[in-house]
N, C-alpha and C positions, 0 to 999 in steps of 0.2 A: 504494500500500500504506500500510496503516497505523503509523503510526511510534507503533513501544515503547519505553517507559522505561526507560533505564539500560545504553540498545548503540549506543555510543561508540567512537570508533577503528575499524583496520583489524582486520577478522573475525578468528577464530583459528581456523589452520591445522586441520581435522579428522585426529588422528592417522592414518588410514588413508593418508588423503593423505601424510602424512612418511615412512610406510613405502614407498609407492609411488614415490615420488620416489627415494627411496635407491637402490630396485632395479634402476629406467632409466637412474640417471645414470650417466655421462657422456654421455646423447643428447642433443642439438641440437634433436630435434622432438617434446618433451615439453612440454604445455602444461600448468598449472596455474593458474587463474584464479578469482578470487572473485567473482562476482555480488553486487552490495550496491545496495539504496534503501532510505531511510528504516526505518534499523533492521532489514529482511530481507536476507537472504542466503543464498548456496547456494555450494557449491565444485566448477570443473567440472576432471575430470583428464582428458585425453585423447593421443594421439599426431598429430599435427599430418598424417605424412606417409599415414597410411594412413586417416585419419575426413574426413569431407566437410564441410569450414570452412562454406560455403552451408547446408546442410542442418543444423548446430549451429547456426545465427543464425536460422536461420527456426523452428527446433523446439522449441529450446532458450530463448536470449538475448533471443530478440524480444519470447514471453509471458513471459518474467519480471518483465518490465517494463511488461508491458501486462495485467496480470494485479492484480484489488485488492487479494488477500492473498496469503501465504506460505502458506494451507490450500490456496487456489484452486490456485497453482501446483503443491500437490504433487497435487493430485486429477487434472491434467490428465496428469503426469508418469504416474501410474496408469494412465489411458485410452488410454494412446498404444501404438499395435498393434505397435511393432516394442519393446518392453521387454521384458528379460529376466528370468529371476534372476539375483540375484550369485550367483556358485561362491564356493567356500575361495580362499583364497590363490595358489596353484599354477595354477587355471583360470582365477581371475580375470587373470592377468597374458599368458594365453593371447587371452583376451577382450579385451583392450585393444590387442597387438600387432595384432590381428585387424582394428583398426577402433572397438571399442567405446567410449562418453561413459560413465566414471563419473559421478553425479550423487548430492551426499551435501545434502540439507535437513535443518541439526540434525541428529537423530538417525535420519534414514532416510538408504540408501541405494539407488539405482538405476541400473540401467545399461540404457544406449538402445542398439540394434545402426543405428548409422550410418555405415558404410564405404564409403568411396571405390573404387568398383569402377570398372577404366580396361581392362578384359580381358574387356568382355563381348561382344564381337564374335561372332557366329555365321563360324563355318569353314566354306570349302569342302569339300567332299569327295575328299581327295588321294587316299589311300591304300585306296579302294575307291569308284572311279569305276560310275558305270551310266549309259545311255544312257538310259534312262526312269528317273521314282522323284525323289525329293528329290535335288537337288542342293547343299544345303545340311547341314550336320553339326553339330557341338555346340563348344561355348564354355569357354573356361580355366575362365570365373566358373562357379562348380557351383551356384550360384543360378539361373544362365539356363540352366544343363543341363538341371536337374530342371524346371524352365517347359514347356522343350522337351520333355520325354518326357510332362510333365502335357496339355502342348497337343494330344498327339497318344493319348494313353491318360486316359479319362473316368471311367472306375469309381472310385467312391468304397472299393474295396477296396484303391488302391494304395496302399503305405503307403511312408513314406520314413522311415528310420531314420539319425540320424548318430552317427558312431564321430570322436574326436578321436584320431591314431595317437599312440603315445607315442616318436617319437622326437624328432630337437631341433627340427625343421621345424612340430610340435605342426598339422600338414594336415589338412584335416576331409574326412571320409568317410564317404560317403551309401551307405546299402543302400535300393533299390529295390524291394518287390516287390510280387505280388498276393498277398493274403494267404488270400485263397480258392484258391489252387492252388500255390502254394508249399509245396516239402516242407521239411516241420519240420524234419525229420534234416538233410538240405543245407543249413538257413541257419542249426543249433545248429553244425556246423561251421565252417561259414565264417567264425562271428562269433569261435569259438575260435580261428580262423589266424590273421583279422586282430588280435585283439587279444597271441597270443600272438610278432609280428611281432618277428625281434631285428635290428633294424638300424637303427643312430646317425642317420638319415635318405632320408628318399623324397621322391621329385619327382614321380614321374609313375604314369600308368595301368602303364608299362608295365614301371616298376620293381617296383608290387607285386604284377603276376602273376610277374614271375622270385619272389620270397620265398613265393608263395602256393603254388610248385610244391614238393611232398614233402621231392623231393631234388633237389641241384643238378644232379646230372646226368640227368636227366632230358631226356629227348632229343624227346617229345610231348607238347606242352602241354595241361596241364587246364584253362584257360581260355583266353576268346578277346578278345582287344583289338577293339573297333570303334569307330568317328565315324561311324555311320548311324544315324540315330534311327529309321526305318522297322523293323531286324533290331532295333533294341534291344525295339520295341513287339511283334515277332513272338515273342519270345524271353520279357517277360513272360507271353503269350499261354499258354506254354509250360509256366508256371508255375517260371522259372529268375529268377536274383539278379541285379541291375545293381548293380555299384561303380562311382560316382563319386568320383574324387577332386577338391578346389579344388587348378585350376592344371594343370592335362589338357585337353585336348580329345576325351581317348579315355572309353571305362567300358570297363570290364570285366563280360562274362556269364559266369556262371557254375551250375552245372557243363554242361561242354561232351562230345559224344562225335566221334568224327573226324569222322564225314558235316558236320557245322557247317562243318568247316574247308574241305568241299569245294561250299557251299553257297554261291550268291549272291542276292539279293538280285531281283537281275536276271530271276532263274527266275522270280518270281512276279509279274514282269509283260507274261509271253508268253502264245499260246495254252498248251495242255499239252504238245501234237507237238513244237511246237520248246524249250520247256524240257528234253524228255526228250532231244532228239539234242544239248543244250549240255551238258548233266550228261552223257552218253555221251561225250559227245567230252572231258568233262574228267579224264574219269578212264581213256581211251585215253594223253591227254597223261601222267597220274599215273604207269602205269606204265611209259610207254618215257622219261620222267625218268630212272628208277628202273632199270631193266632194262637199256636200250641198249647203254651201256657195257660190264658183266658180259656181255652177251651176243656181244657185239664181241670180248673177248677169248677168252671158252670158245670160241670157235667158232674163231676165226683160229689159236689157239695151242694149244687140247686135242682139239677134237671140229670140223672142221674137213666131219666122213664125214655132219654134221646137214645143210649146205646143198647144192643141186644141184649136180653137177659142173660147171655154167656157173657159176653164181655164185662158188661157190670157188675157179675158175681167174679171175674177175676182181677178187676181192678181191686174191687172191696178186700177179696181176701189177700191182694200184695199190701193191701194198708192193715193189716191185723196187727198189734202193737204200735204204731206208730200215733206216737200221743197228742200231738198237735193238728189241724185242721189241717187240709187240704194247700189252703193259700199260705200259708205260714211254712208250711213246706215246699212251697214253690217261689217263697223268697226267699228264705235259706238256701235253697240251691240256684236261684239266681245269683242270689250272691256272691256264692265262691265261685261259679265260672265267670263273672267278670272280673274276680280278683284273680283269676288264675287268667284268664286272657290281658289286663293291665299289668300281670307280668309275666306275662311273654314276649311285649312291647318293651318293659325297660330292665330287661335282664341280657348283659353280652348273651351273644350268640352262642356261642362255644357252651352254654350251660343253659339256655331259655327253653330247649327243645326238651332236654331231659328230666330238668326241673318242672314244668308243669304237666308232662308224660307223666312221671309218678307219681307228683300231686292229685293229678284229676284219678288216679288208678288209686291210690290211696284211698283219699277221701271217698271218693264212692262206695270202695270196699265197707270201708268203716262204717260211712251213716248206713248202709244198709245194715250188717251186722248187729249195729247198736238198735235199728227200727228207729234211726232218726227221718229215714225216706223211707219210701217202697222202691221195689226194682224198676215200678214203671215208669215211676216218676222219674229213676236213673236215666232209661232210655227216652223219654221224653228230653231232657236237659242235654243230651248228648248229640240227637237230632238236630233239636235246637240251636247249637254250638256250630254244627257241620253247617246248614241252613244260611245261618249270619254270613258264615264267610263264605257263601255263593258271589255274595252282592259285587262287584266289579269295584266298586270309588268307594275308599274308606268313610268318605260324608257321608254318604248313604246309610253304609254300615251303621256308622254309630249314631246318626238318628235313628233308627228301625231300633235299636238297645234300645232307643229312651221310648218308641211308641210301644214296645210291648208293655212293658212296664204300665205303663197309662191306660193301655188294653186290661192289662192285669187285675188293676184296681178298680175299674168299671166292671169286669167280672167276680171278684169279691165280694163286692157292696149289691149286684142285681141278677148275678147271675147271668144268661144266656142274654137276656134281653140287653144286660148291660154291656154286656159284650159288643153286639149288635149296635147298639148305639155308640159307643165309643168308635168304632170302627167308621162309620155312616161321618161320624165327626172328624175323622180323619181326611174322609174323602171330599165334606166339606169345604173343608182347609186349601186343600189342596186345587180345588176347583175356583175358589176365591183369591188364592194367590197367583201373583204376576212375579216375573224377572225381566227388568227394565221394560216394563211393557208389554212383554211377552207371554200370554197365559201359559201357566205353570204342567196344565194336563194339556198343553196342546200337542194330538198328533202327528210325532214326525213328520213321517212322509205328505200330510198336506202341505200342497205348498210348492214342498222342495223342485220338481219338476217346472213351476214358473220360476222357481230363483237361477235353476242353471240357466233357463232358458235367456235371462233376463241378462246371466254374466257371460253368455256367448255372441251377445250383441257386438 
């Protein structure tokens, strides 16, 4: 470079830089650095532990110095594909936390997006395993998420949208859609929840579907967690939203109606015959989850005149000694199989299979022997157990625990009728509830046939 008259001494500080410094300090991995030859200069500010030191020397430091003027270097600074705008104050200190190289020449400044990403691992797929299909799922870094769904979905329609949430974690979040089949109303919503989000901090996918739902208690979820890039690409298809959050490995789809939750993946890589007797069989499992129970007790302790005189005289005599009611017996053994499926969730692996094998083989043995259950009541509970885990999408799962439950006590207190209605009140529910608009029983395939047709325009 060419050396100018009259710059002398060590460079001075660009005020931005003195403001910035104040805000980080007292951090430890704050760098602030002056670049100087022969009368040029540049000041670089960055964070040490989150920007990639390699990739600032090769980008950055290297053509500074190999560069024959101060015009040349900031013209290259221009051209380089990962440069941003500066934000205001408040974003920019978002943008550096993040990763980003302030870079101030005189009187320009610019910022490079250079971050050390050590999270971009592509995941297995845990938590919705398939025997055909991808085995492979989506990555913390929401840079190599969106890759992953770009790799597998080609239309130049898809569009990707980021939202920086505003609580103190400042997590960046990706809307996904096609913008040729995306309803307008569902993503003027959605962008209204996320942004009107009130909570001091969020981690993950699966924090901000709980905030995304209405109401807390809300007992059916409107959206649906996945780490399957194949449903996520079906579900564009759909003309529905993907939420990425940086630092998940899940997205969220969204708006969602039950059938999703009863849907695998899996279905759609059989003939049609055996898709239709797995979805038959999984919604057999659905209701005797749901039902078994309730039915177990109306029947043994109200309406006993509903099974055949065989059956009713072998039920009655598996309950001989067993001292407590009916229903009291079927929440004591609710009980220990969700304490025994709650730890098989938080027990390592290496010990969670064997450890509740012998517990549930234990304890069965036992309250039978003691005549704290009946036998039937065993294979009832075991049914039940197999049944649950038919369901495809853990949300589903673990609301269907809490409606038996609810089943249960309306069978307690009425019997068959209560049963019946508790049930009737379910379906109410369910027929009354919307997801962004979208009735919650609504049947799939209406529809779908206008919506391709409408994204092949």
């Amino acid at each position: 470079m060419n050396e100018k008259p009259g710059t002398t001494g060590a460079p001075k500080t660009p005020p931005i830089v003195n403001t910035l410094s104040k805000m980080f300090n007292p951090s430890g991995d704050v760098v602030q650095t002056p670049l100087q030859m022969k009368g040029e200069c540049a000041f670089l500010f960055y964070l040490r532990s989150v920007a990639d030191g390699d990739k600032i020397h090769q980008t950055v430091i290297r053509p500074f110095f190999e560069m024959a003027s101060e015009e040349s270097f900031t013209s290259y600074i221009h051209s380089l594909p990962n440069r941003t705008d500066v934000p205001d104050k408040d974003k920019l200190l978002t943008k550096i936390s993040s990763g980003c190289v302030l870079i101030i020449i005189r009187d320009q400044t610019f910022l490079l997006d250079i971050r050390l990403i050590k999270n971009n691992e592509v995941q297995d797929t845990t938590i919705e395993p398939t025997v055909l299909g991808p085995q492979k799922g989506l990555s913390e870094d929401i840079g190599t998420t969106i890759n992953l769904i770009r790799q597998r979905y080609h239309k130049s329609s898809l569009k990707v949208e980021e939202i920086v949430t505003d609580d103190q974690s400042k997590r960046a979040v990706a809307l996904l859609y096609d913008i040729d089949l995306v309803d307008q109303e569902v993503l003027k919503k959605l962008k209204e929840q996320i942004k009107d989000l009130q909570t001091p901090l969020l981690q993950s996918a699966g924090e901000l579907q709980h905030f995304l739902n209405k109401s807390r208690w809300t007992l059916f979820p409107t959206t649906l967690v996945t780490e399957r890039p194949d449903r996520i690409v079906y579900n564009l298809v759909g003309g529905k939203v993907i939420i990425a959050i940086d630092g998940s490995p899940n997205v969220i789809i969204a708006p969602v109606i039950f059938f999703d939750f009863m849907s695998s993946m899996e279905d759609n890589y059989h003939v049609s015959l055996l898709s239709t007797m797995t979805i038959l069989l999984r919604y057999i499992g659905l209701f005797i989850c749901i039902l078994l129970p309730g039915l177990y007790v109306a029947m043994t302790s109200y309406n006993p005149n509903i099974l055949r005189i065989e059956l009713a005289l072998t039920v009655a005599g598996s309950r001989i000694g067993v001292p407590y009611p009916s229903f009291i017996e079927v929440f004591f053994m609710l009980l220990f199989m969700e304490l025994l499926t709650e730890a098989s969730m938080r027990l390592p692996k290496a010990v969670s299979g064997t450890a509740t094998t012998v517990g549930g083989l234990i304890l069965g043995t036992a309250a039978t022997e003691a005549a704290l259950t009946s036998t039937i009541m065993i294979i009832i509970i075991s049914a039940m157990a197999i049944a649950t885990f038919v369901i495809p999408v853990n949300e589903m799962s673990f609301t269907m625990r809490v409606v038996r439950v609810l089943l249960l006590i309306y069978s307690s207190l009425f019997g068959m009728v209560g049963l019946l209605i508790g049930f009737l009140g379910i379906i109410m529910l369910l027929v009354n509830k919307e997801s962004l608009g979208v009735p919650y029983l609504r049947i799939p395939w209406i529809g779908k046939n206008d919506e391709l047709k409408a994204g092949n325009k």
